[in-house]
VMD Tcl script that builds the backbone (N, CA, C; Angstrom):
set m [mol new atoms 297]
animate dup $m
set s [atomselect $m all]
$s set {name element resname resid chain x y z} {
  {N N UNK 1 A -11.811 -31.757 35.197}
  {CA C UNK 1 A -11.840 -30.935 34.007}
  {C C UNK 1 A -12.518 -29.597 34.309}
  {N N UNK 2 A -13.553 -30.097 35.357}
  {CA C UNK 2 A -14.468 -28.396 35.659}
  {C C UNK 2 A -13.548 -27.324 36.298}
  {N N UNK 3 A -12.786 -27.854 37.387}
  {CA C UNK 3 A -11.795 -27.572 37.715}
  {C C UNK 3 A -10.576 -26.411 37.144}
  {N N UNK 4 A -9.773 -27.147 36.094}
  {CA C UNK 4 A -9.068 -26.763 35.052}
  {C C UNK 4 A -9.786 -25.417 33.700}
  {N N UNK 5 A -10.974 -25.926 33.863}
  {CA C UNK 5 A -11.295 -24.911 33.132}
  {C C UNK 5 A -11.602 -23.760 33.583}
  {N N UNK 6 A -12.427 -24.059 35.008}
  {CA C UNK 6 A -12.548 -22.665 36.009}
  {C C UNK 6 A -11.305 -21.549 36.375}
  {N N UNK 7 A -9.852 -22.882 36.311}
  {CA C UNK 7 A -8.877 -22.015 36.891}
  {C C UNK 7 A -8.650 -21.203 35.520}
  {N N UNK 8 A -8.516 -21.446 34.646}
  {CA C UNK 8 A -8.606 -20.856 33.246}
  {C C UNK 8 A -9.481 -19.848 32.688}
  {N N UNK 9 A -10.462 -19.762 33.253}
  {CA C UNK 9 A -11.476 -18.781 33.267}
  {C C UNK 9 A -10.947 -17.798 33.944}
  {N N UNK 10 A -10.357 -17.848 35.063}
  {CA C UNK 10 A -10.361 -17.029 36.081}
  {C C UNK 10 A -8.874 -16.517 36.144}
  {N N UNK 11 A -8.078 -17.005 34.956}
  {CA C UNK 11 A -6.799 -16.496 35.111}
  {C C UNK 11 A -6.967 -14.930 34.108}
  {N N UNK 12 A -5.898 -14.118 34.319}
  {CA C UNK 12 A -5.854 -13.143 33.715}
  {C C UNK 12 A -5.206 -12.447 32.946}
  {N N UNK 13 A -4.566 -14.012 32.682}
  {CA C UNK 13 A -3.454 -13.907 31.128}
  {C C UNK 13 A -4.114 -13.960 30.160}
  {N N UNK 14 A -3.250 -12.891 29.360}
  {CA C UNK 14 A -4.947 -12.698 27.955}
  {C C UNK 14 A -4.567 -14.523 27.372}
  {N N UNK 15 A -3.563 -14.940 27.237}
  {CA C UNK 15 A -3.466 -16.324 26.207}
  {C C UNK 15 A -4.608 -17.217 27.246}
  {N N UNK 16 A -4.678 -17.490 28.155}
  {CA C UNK 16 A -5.801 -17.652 28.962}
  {C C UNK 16 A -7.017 -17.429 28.531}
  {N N UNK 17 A -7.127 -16.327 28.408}
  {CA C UNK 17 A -8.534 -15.496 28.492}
  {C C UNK 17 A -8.764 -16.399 26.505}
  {N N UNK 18 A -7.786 -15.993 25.921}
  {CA C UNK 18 A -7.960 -16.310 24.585}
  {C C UNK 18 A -8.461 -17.979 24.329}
  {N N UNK 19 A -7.919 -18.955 25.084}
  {CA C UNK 19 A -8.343 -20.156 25.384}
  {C C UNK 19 A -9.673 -20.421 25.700}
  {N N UNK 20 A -10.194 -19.752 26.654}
  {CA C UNK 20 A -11.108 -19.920 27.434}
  {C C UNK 20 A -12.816 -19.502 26.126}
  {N N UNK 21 A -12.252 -18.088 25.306}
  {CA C UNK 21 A -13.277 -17.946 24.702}
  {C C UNK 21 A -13.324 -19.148 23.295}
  {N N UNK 22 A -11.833 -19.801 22.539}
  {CA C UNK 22 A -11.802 -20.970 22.042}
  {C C UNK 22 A -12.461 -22.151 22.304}
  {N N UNK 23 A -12.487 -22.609 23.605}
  {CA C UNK 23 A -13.412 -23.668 24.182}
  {C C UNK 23 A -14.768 -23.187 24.501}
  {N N UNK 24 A -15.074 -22.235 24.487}
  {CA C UNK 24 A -16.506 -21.821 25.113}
  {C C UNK 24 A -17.239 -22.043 23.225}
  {N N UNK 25 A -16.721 -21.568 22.425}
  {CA C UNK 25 A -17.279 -21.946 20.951}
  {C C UNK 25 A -17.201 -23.425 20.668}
  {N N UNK 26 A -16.128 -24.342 21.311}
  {CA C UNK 26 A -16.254 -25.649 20.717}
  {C C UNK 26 A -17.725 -26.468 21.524}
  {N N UNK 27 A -17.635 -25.537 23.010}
  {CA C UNK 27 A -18.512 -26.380 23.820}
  {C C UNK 27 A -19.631 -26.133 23.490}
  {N N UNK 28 A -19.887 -24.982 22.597}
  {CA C UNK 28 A -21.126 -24.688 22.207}
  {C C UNK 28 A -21.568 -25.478 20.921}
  {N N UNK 29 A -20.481 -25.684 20.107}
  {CA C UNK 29 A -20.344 -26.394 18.933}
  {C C UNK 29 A -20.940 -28.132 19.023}
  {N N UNK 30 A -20.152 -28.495 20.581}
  {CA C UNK 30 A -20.755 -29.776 20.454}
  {C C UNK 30 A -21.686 -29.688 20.961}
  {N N UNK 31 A -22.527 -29.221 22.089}
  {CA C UNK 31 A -23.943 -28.914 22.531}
  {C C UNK 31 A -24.658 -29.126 21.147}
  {N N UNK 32 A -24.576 -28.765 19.817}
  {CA C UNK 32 A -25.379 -28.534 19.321}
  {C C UNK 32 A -25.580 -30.097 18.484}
  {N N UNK 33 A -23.831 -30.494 18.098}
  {CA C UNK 33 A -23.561 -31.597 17.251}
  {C C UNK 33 A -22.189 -32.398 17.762}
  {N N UNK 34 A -22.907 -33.480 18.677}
  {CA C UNK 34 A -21.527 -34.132 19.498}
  {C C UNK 34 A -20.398 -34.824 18.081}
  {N N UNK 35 A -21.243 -35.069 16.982}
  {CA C UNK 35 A -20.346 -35.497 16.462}
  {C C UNK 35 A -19.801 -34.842 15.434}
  {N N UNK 36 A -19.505 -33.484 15.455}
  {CA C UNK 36 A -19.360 -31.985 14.427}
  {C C UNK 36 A -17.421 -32.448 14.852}
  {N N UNK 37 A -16.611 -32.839 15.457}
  {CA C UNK 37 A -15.417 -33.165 15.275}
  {C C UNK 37 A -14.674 -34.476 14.332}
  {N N UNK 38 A -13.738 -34.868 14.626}
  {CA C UNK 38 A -13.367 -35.608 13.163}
  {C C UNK 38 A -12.754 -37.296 14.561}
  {N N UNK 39 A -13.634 -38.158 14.214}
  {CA C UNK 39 A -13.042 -39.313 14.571}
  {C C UNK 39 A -11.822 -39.718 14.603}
  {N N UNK 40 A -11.418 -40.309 15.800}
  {CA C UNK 40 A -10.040 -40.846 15.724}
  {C C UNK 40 A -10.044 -42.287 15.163}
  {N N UNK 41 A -9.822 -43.072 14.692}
  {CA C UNK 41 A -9.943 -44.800 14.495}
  {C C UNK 41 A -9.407 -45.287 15.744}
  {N N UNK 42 A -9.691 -46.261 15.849}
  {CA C UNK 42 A -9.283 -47.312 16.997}
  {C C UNK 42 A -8.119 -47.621 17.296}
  {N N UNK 43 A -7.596 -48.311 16.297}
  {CA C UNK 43 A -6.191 -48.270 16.414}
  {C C UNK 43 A -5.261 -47.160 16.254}
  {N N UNK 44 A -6.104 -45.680 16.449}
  {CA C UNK 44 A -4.849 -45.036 16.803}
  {C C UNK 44 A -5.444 -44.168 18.571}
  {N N UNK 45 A -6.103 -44.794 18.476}
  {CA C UNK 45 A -6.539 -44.179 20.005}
  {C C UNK 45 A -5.260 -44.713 21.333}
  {N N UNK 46 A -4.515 -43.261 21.607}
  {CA C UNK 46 A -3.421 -43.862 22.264}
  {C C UNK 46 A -3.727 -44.684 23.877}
  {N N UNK 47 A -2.505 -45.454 23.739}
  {CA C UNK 47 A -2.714 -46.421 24.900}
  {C C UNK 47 A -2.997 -45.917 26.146}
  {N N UNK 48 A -2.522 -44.488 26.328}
  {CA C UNK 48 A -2.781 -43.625 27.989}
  {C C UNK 48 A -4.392 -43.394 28.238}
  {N N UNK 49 A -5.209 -42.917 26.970}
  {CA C UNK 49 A -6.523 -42.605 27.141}
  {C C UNK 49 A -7.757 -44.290 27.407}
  {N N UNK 50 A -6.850 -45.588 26.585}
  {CA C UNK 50 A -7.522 -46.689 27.079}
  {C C UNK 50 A -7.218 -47.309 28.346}
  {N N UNK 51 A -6.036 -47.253 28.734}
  {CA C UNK 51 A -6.070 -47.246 30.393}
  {C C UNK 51 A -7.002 -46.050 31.312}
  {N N UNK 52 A -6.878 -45.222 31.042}
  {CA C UNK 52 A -7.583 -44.075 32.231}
  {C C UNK 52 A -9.052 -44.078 31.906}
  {N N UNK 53 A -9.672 -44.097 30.653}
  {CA C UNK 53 A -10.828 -43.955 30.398}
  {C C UNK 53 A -11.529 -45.464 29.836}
  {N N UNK 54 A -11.361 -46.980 30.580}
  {CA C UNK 54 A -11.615 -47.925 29.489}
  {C C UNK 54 A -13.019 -48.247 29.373}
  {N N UNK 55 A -13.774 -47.702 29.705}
  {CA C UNK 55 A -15.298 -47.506 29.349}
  {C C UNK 55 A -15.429 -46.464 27.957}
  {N N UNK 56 A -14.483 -45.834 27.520}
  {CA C UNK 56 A -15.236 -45.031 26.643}
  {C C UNK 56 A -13.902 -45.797 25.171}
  {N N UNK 57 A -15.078 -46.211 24.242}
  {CA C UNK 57 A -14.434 -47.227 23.254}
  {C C UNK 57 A -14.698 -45.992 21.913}
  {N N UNK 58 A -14.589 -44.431 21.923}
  {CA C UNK 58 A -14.535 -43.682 20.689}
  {C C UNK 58 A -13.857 -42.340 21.236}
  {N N UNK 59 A -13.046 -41.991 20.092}
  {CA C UNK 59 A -11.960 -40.966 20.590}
  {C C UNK 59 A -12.686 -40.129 19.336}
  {N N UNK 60 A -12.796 -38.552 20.018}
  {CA C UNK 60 A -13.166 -37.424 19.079}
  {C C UNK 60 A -11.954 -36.142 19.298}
  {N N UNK 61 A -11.543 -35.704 18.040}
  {CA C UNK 61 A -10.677 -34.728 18.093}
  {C C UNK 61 A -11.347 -33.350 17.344}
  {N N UNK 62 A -11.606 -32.201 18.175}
  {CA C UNK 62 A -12.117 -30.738 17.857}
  {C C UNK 62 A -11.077 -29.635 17.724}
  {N N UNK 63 A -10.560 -29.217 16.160}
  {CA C UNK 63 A -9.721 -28.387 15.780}
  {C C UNK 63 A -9.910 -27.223 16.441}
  {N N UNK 64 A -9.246 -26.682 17.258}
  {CA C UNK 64 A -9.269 -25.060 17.943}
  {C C UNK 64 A -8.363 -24.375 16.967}
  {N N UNK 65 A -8.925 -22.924 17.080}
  {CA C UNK 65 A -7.524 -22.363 16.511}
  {C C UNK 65 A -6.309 -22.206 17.308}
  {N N UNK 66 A -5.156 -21.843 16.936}
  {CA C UNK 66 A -3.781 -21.862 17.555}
  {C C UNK 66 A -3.621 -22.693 17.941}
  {N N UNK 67 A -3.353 -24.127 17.132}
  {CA C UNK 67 A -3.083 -25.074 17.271}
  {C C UNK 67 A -3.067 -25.798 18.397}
  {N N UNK 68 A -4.855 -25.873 19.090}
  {CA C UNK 68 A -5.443 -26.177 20.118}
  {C C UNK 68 A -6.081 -27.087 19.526}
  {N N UNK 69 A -6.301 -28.614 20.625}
  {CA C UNK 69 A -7.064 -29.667 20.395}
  {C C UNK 69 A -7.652 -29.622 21.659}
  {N N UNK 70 A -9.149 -30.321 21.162}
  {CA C UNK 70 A -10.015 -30.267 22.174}
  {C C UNK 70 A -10.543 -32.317 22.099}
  {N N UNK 71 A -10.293 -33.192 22.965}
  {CA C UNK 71 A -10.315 -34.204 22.863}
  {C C UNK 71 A -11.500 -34.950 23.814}
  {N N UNK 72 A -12.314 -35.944 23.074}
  {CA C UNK 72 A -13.843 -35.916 23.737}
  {C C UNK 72 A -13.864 -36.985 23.283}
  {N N UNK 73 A -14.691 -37.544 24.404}
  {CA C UNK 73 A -15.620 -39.112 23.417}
  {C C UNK 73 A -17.153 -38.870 23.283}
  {N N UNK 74 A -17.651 -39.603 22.776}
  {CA C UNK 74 A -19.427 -39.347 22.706}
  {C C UNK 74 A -20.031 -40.588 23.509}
  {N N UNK 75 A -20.841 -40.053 24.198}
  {CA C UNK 75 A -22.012 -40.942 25.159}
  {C C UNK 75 A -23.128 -41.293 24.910}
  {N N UNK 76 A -23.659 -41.985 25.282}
  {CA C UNK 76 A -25.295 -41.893 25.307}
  {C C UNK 76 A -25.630 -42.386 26.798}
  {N N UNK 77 A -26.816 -41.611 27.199}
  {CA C UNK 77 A -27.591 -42.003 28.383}
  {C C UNK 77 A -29.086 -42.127 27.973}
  {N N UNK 78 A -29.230 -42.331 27.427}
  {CA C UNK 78 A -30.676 -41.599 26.927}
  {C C UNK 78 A -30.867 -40.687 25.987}
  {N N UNK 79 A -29.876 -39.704 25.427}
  {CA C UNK 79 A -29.822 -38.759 24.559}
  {C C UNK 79 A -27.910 -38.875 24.400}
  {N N UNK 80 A -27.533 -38.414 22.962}
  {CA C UNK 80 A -25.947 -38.790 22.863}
  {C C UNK 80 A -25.637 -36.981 23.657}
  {N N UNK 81 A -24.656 -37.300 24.360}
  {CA C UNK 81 A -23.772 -36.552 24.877}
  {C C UNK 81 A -21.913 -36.289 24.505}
  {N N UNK 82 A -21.559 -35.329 24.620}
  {CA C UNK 82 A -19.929 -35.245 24.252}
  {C C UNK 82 A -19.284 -34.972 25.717}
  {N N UNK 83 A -18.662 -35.764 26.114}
  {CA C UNK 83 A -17.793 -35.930 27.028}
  {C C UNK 83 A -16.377 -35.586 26.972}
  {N N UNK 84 A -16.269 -34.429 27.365}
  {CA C UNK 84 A -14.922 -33.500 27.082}
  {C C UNK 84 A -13.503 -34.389 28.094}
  {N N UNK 85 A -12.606 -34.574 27.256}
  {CA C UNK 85 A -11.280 -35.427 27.921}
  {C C UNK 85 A -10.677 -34.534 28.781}
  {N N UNK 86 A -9.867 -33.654 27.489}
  {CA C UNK 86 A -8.808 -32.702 27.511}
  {C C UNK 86 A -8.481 -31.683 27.171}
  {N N UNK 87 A -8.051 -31.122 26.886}
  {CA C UNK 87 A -7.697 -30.096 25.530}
  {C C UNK 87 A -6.271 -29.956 25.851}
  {N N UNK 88 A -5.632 -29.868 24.287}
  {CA C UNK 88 A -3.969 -29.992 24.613}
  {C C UNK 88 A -3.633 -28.984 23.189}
  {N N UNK 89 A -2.020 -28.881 23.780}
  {CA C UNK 89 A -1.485 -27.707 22.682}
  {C C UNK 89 A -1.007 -28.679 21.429}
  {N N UNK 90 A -0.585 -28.209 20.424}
  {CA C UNK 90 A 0.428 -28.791 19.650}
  {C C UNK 90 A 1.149 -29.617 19.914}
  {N N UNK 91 A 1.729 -29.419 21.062}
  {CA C UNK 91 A 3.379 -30.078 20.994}
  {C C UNK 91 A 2.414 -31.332 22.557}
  {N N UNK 92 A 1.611 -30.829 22.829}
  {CA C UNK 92 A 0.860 -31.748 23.883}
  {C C UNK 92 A 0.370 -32.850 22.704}
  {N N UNK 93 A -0.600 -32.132 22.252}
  {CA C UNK 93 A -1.451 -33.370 21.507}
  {C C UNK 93 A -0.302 -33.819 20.340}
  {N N UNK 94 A 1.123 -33.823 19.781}
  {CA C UNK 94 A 1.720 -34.847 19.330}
  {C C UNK 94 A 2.417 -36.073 20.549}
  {N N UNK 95 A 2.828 -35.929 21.699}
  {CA C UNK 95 A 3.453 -35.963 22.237}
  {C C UNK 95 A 2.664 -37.371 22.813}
  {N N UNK 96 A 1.371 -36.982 23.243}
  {CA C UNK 96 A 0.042 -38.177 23.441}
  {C C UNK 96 A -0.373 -39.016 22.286}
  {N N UNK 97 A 0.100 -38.678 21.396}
  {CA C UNK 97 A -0.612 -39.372 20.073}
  {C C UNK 97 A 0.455 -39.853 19.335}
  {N N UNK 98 A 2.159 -39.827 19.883}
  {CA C UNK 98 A 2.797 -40.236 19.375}
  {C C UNK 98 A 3.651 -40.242 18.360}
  {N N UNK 99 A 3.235 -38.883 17.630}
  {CA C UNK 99 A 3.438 -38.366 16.301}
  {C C UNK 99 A 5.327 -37.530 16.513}
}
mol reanalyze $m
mol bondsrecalc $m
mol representation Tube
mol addrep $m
């Protein structure tokens, strides 16, 4: 994910650039309040994210604008943490979720 976001940082397409300052407000958003996004329920947490991730049993979805999703679960180690998945477009985040 650090990865993906670096290459995104560093690209120099403004829709890029426009992304990049979108997630830099959500990441700041959950820094402050991991659970400031809107719960997914269980039974709709799709089947791809409980195979790849099956340690993490809560799905969080963070409204971006331009119909950007930012998709996270919440942790605890000692203090609760937000553990960033993904972030997907519109036609991404129906496509994963089935809709």
């Amino acid at each position: 994910m650090r990865e993906a976001y670096a290459a995104l940082k560093n690209s120099r397409r403004r829709e890029d650039q426009h992304l990049v300052t979108l997630l830099d407000g959500a990441f700041d958003a959950l820094a402050a309040d991991a659970f400031c996004g809107t719960q997914v329920p269980k039974r709709q947490i799709p089947r791809f994210y409980r195979r790849r991730y099956p340690l993490f049993d809560n799905l969080w979805k963070y409204n971006l604008t331009g119909s950007w999703r930012l998709m996270y679960t919440v942790a605890s180690d000692g203090e609760t943490i937000a553990v960033v998945i993904e972030w997907l477009d519109h036609t991404g985040y129906e496509r994963r979720f089935g809709y």
